[in-house]
C-alpha positions in Angstrom: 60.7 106.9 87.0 56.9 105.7 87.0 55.1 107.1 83.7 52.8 109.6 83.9 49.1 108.2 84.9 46.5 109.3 82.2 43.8 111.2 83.1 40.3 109.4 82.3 38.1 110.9 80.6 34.4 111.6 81.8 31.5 109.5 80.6 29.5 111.0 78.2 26.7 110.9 80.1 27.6 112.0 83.0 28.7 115.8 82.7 32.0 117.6 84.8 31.7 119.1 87.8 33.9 122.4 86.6 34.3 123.3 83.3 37.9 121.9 82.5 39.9 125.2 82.5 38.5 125.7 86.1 39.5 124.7 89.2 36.4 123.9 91.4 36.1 124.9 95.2 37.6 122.1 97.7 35.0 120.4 99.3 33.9 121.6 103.0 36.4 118.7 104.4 39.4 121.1 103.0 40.8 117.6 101.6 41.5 118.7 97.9 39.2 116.3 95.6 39.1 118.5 92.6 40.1 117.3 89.4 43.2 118.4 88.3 42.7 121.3 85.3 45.1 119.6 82.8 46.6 115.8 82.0 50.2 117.2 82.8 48.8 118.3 86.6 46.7 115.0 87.1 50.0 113.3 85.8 52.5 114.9 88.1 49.9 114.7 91.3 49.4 110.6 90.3 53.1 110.5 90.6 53.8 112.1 93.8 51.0 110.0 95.7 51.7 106.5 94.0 52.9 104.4 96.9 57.2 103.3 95.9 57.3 106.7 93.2 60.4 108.7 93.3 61.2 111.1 96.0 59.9 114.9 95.4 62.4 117.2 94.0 64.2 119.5 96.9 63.4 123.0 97.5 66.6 123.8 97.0 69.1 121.7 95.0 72.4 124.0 95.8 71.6 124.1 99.2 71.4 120.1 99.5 74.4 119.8 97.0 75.8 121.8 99.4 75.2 119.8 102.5 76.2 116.6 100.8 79.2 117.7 99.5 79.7 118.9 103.6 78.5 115.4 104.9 81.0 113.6 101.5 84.3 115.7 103.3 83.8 114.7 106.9 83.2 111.0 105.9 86.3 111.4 104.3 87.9 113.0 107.0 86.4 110.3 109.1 87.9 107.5 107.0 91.3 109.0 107.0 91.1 109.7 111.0 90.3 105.4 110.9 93.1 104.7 108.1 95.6 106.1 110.4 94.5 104.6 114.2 94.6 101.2 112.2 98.0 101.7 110.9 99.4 103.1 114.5 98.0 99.5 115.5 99.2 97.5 113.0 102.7 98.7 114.2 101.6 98.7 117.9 101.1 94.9 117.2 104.3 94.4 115.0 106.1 96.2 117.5 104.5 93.7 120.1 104.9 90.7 117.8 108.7 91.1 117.9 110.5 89.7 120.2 113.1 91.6 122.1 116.5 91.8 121.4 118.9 90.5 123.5 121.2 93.4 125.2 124.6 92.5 125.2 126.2 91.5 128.0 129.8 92.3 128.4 132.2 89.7 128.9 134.4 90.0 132.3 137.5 89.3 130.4 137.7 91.6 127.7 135.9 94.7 129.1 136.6 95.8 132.9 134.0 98.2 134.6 137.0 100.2 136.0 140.5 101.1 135.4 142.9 98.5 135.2 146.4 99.7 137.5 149.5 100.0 136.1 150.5 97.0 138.1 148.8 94.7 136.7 149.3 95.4 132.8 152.7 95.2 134.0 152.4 91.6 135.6 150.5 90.5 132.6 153.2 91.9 130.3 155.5 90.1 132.0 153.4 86.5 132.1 152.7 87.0 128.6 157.1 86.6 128.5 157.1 83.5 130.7 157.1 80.1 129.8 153.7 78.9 130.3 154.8 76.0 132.8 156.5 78.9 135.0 154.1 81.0 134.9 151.3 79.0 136.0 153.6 78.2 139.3 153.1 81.7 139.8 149.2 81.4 139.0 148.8 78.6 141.3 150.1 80.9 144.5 147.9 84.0 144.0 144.3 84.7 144.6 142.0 83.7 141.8 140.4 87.3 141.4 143.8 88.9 140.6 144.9 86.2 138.2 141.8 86.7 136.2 142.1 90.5 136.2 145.9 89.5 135.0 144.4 87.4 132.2 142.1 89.9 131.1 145.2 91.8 129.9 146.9 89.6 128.4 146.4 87.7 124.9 144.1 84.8 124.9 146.3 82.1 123.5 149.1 83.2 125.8 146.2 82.7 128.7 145.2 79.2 126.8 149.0 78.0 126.7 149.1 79.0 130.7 145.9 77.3 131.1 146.9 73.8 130.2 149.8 73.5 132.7 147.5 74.4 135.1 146.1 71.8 137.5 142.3 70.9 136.5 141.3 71.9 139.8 142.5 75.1 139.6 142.0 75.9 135.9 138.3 75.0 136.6 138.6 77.7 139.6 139.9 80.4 137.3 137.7 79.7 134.8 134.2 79.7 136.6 132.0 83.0 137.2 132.6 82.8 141.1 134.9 84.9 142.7 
């Protein structure tokens, strides 16, 4: 806070306006000119007109305690309202940063989308019992879409062993995605 301005003291010669316990009439401008009646007034009224002095003192201090404790909670609320859309963001953007995992796809030979008929656990019951060079004779006479549904029932190193006495040709036909 700025110190209290002195008052100065009349000249000697000179003598007051108003005795100094008086307040003297305003001049006819209505601007207030009078000197003030004690050194605390002049004081206070230098403060509150010295250009870059403290603000005046509110009317009302609850009432402003009041409304900046008001104006304190809704920044707050404010800030927590922003605290959370930046969070939802941040895992917006991890979400979006991740790349997507692959969905399985099932594999033709060990999963069949429908039923598999008796008939043909029963042929690959009885392939799986065959010697592998007499059962790929039989392979090498049926279509290749019913072997492979044959071989999907069957263990895979019993479908290896009747692989290799299979002609290349037709091993590579059984063994590509085509029908």
């Amino acid at each position: 806070p700025t110190p209290a301005a002195t008052p100065t003291p009349a000249p000697a010669d000179k003598p007051s306006a108003a005795p100094a316990n008086e307040k003297s009439a305003p001049p006819a401008g209505g601007a207030s000119a009078a000197p003030a009646s004690t050194p605390a007034d002049a004081g206070a009224h230098a403060v509150k007109n010295a250009p870059g002095s403290a603000p005046r003192r509110p009317a009302n201090p609850a009432a402003d305690v009041k409304r900046l404790g008001a104006a304190l909670a809704n920044t707050k609320k404010a800030g927590a309202a922003k605290d959370a859309k930046i969070a939802q963001l941040q895992a917006q953007l991890t979400q979006m940063q991740t790349p997507p995992s692959p969905s399985p796809t099932p594999d033709p030979a060990k999963a069949s989308p429908t039923p598999v008929p008796d008939a043909v656990k029963r042929a690959a019951t009885y392939w799986a019992g065959m010697d592998p060079d007499k059962a790929a004779e039989v392979v090498k006479l049926l279509p290749p879409a019913y072997v492979k549904t044959v071989f999907s029932q069957m263990p895979a190193d019993t479908v290896a062993d009747i692989m290799s006495e299979l002609p290349p040709k037709t091993a590579a036909r059984l063994t590509s995605n085509a029908p």
